[in-house]
N, C-alpha and C positions, 0 to 999 in steps of 0.2 A: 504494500500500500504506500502510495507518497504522498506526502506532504502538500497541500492544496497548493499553499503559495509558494513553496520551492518549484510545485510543477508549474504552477502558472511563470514564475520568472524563469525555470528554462526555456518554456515554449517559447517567451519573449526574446530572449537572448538566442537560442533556436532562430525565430523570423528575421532576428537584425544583424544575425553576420552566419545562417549557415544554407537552411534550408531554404532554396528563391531566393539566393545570397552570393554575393562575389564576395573572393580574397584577395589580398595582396599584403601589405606591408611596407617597410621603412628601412633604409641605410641612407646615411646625407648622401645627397645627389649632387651630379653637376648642373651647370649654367643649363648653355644655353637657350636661355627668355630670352626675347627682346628689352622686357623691362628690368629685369632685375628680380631684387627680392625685396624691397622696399617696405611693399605691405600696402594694403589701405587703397585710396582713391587714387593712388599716383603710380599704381601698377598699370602695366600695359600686358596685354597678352596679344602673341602671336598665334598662328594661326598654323605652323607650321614649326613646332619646338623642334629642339636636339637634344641630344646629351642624357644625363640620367634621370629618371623618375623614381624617388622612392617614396613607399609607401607605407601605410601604417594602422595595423588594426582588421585586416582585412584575412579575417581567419574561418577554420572551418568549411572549405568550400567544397559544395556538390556538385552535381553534374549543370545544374542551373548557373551556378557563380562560373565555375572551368568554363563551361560553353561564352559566357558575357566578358572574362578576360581572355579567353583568345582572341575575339574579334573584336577588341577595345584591342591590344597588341598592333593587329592589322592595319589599326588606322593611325598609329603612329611608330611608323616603318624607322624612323631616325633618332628613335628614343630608346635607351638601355631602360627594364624597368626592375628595378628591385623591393622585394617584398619581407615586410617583417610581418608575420602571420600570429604574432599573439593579438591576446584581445586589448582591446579598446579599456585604459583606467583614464579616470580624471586626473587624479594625483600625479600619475606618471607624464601626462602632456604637459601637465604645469613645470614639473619639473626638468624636461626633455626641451624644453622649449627656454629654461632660465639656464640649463647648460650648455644650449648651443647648439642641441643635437636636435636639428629642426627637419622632423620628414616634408613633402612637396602637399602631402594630400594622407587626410585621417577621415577615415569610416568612424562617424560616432551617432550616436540616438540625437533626434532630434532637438529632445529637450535641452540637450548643451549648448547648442549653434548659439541663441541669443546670450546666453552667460559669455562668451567667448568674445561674443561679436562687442559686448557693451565693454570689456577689459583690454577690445584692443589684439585679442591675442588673435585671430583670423581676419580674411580677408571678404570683404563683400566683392560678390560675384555679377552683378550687371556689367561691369564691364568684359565680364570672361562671357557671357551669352551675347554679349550684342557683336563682339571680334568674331563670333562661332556664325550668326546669326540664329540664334535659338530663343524664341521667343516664350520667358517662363509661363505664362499663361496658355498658350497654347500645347505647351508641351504636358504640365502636368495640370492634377487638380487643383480650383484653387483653394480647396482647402487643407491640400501639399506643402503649394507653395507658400500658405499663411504659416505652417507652422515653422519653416526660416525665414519668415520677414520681422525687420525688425528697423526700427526707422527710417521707413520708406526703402527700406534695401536689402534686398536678397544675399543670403549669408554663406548659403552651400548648396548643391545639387542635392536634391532630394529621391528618395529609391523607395518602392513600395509604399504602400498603403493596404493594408487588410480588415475590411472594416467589420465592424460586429455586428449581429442580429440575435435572434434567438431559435435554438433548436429545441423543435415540440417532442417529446418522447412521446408518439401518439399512444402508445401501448400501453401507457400510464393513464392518458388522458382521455383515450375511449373509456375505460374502464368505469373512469370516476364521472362520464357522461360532459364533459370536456371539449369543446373545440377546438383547433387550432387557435381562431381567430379572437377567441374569448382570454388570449395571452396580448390583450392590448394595454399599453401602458398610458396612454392616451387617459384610458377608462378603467382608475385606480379601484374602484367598488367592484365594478364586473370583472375585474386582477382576481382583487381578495377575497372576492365569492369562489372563485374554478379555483383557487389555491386553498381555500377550506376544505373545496372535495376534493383535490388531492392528496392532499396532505393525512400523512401517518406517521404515528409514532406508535412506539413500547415501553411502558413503561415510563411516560417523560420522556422517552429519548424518540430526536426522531429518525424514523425508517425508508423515510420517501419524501424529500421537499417536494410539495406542488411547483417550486419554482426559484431556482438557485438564479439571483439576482448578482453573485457575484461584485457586491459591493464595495468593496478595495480596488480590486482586480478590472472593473470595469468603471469606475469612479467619473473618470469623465465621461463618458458616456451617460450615465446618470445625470451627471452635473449640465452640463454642455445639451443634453439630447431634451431638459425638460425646463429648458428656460434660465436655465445656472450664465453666469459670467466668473471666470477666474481671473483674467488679465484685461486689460484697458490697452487702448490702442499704442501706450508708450512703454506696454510691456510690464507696468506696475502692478503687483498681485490685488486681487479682487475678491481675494474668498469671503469677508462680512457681507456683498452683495445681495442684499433681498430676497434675490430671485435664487439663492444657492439653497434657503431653507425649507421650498417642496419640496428639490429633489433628496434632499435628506430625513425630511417627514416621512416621504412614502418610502422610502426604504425600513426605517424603523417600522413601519406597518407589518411589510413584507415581512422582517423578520420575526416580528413579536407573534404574527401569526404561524409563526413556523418554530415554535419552543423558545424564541430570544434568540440572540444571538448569538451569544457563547456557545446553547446548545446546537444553533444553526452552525458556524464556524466548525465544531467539535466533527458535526458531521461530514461536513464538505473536505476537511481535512483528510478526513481518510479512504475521498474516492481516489481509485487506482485508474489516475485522469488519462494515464499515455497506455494504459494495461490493457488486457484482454478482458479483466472482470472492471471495466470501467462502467460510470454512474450508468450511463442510458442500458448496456447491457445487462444491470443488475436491475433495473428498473427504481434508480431510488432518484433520478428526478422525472417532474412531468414537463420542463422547458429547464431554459437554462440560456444565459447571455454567451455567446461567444465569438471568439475572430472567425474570422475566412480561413485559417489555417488549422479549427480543428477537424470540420467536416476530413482530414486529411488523417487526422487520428482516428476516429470512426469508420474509415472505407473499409477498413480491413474485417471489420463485422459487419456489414451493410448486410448481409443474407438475412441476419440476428432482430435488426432491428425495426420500427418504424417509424418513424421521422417525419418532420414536416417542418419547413423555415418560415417564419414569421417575423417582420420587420421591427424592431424596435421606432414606437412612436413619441413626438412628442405631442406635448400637448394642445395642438390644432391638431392633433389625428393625424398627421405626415410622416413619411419615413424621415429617418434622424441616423446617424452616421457620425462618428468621431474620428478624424484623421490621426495616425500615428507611425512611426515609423524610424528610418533610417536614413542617414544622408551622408556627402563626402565633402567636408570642411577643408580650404588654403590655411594654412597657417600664416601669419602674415610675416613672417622671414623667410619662408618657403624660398630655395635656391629656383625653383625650376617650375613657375606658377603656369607658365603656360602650357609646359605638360601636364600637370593637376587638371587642369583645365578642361584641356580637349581630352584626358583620359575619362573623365569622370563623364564627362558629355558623351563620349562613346559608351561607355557604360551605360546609358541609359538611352538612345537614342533606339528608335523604330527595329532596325535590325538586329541590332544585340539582343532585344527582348526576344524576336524571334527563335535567333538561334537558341536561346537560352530554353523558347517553351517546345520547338525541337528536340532537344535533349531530356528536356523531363519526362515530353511523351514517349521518347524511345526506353526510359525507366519504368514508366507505366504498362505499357506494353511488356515488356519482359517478366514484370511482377504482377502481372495482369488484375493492376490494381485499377481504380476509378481517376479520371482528369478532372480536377476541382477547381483547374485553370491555376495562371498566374497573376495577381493583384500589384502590378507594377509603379501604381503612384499616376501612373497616364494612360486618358482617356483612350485614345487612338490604340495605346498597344494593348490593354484590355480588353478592346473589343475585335481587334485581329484575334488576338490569343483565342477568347470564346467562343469567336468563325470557323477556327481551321481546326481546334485541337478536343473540345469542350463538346462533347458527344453524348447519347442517350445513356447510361448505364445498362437499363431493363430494370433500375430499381426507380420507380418515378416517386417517392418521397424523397430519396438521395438526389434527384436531378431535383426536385423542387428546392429544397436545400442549397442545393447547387446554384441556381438561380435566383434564388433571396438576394445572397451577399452581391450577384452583379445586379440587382433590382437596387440597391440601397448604397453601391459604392458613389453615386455621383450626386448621395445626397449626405455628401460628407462638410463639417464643420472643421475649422480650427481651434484648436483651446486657446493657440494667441500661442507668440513665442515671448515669454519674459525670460532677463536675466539672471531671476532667481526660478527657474523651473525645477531642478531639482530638489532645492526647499520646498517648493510650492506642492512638488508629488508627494513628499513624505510629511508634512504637516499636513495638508488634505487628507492623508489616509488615517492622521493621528485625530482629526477631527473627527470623520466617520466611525471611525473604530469608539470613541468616547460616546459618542451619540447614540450609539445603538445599543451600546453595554447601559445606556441611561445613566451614565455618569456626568455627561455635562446638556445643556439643552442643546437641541440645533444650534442655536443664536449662539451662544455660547459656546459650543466650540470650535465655530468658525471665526468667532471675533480673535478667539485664543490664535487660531493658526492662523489667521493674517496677521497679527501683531509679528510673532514670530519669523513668516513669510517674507515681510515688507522689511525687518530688520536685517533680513540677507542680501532684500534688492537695493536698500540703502550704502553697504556695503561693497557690493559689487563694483555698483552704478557712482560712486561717492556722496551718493546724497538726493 
């Protein structure tokens, strides 16, 4: 059995540097840039670099990532590239970066980009897409490209996007006379009615959530999907905002209907999420929030199960979608920006995705498992992907499933890119976590984690 949220922060670390993932790495590289290494608004990029690329963070890679670095290789014929394949630390850039040891181009989660971009330590990217002619709005979502924007200026290339919905255990929810459609979040009362008849326990304890809300683990989406604001247009945290305290009420519902939390938590803890006796196989939820990348942990018992995808709403009854992901940051002393540059841009450009969902169908095929597609951050190549490769099963609750998450990826939101994101993620989760145990109110302990929050953006940002 594993650990809820150790499995949930593999899966995460999983989607952002392995699986639908590129590697590479870092050794200091040579020149030739046309501009140099300067940093900032006074870089130039060329359009045709030399010399070495090193790289950094870019670990783990499968047949997905192989296939999107050979043909990111191709497109720059006069470039040596070198890879340091550990993972991505914060600690370690900061301090690789005060030694001197500056790689060209770092794989990091999104949430960092604006921390970075406000200290200075990376480089904004408009001028590396307008040299390329790459237009970020056309390229990706814009709710991609919102989460490295950060005054008025794009910070890094962004990669993937897997957005979340909900998967119906219908086998639980026929049972208990349950609809699919009746897992609307929209319509909190007609929620906690079909979760009352779901819902069992033994003893106190329970044996079957009506419906794993995944409340840490999917926080922004909660937040973000039911009217919440986290960050303000200057990237300054926003968790005391009004509008943060539905979506923390109804989660306290959901749970208290479901034994409280702790005893909800207790439970969730010990599904065997990546297993063979995982939740929906054992039947102990009846829905459950999740990314586009678990339908991919479930293929392999698809014969087992019944399923149904259901869009998480907000409240005007609309699908709602939370952007997150991975991106490829300049450092702003980078020896060699313009190969950062056009490397990162071929990484992500029309063809590379191809090749890349090429190679995962020829994985598929072999393991003759299901195509759940690939969720690349952009429009245009999601919807090639699901044209050429994204095919019937014979299991049509697995295809409906299947076509939820592309039903609901391009109603994808930003939570905003602030320079304190990482405060921002783990005081949010310290505020939820308090509020549902009924140890501090809503109001209260959101007020708690923006105090806190805003103390780290002051810091960053100097004030």
């Amino acid at each position: 059995m594993k650990n809820r949220r150790a499995a949930v922060l593999a899966a995460s670390v999983a989607m952002a540097f392995g699986i639908s993932m590129v590697t590479t790495g870092c050794e200091s590289g040579g020149s030739g840039d046309a501009g140099g290494g300067s940093g900032g608004d006074a870089t130039t990029f060329s359009t045709n670099p030399t010399g070495t690329l090193s790289a950094w963070a870019f670990d783990n890679a499968d047949e997905v990532g192989k296939a999107r670095m050979d043909y990111a290789a191709k497109q720059l014929q006069g470039v040596t590239i070198k890879m340091d394949q550990t993972t991505f630390d914060a600690q370690k850039f900061t301090t690789r970066l005060a030694s001197g040891e500056v790689p060209d181009v770092v794989q990091m989660d999104r949430e960092y980009v604006a921390t970075y971009a406000a200290q200075g330590l990376i480089m904004p990217l408009d001028k590396c897409f307008s040299a390329n002619q790459v237009d970020a709005k056309q390229r990706w979502y814009p709710s991609v490209v919102g989460d490295v924007t950060y005054k008025n200026q794009v910070w890094a290339v962004p990669q993937f996007y897997q957005p979340p919905a909900i998967i119906v255990n219908t086998a639980v929810a026929d049972a208990a006379g349950v609809k699919p459609e009746d897992f609307d979040t929209s319509k909190p009362d007609a929620l906690l009615a079909a979760i009352a008849k779901m819902y069992k326990a033994n003893g106190g304890v329970p044996a079957t959530l009506g419906f794993d809300p995944q409340p840490t683990g999917q926080m922004y989406l909660w937040m973000i999907g039911l009217g919440g604001k986290l960050v303000d247009d200057k990237g300054a945290p926003t968790l005391d905002d009004p509008g943060n305290v539905y979506p923390l009420e109804l989660l306290k519902k959901i749970t208290d209907a479901q034994g409280g939390y702790a005893k909800y938590k207790s439970f969730a803890d010990s599904f065997d999420f990546f297993g063979e006796q995982n939740q929906y196989v054992k039947n102990q939820v009846g829905g459950e929030v999740n990314y586009q990348w678990y339908p991919n942990v479930l293929s392999p018992y698809a014969g087992k199960l019944k399923l149904a995808g259901v869009p998480f709403k907000g409240k005007d009854g609309q699908p709602v979608a939370v952007a997150t992901g991975s991106s490829f940051a300049i450092p702003a002393k980078a020896k060699n920006p313009s190969a950062a540059c056009k490397w990162a841009l071929a990484l992500t450009d029309d063809n590379s995705w191809n090749a890349a969902a090429e190679a995962r169908a020829a994985t598929i095929a072999k393991d003759k498992s299901i195509n759940t597609g690939l969720f690349t951050g952009q429009p245009a190549a999601d919807k090639a992907i699901k044209e050429k490769y994204v095919k019937s099963s014979g299991n049509a609750g697995f295809d409906q499933v299947i076509n939820t998450y592309y039903d609901v990826v391009g109603a994808g939101k930003s939570v905003g890119a602030s320079p304190a994101g990482q405060q921002l993620k783990q005081e949010l989760t310290n505020a939820i976590t308090s509020a549902l145990l009924g140890q501090k109110s809503p109001q209260k302990a959101l007020a708690d984690a923006q105090t806190a929050t805003m103390s780290a953006y002051k810091t960053v940002t100097g004030g």
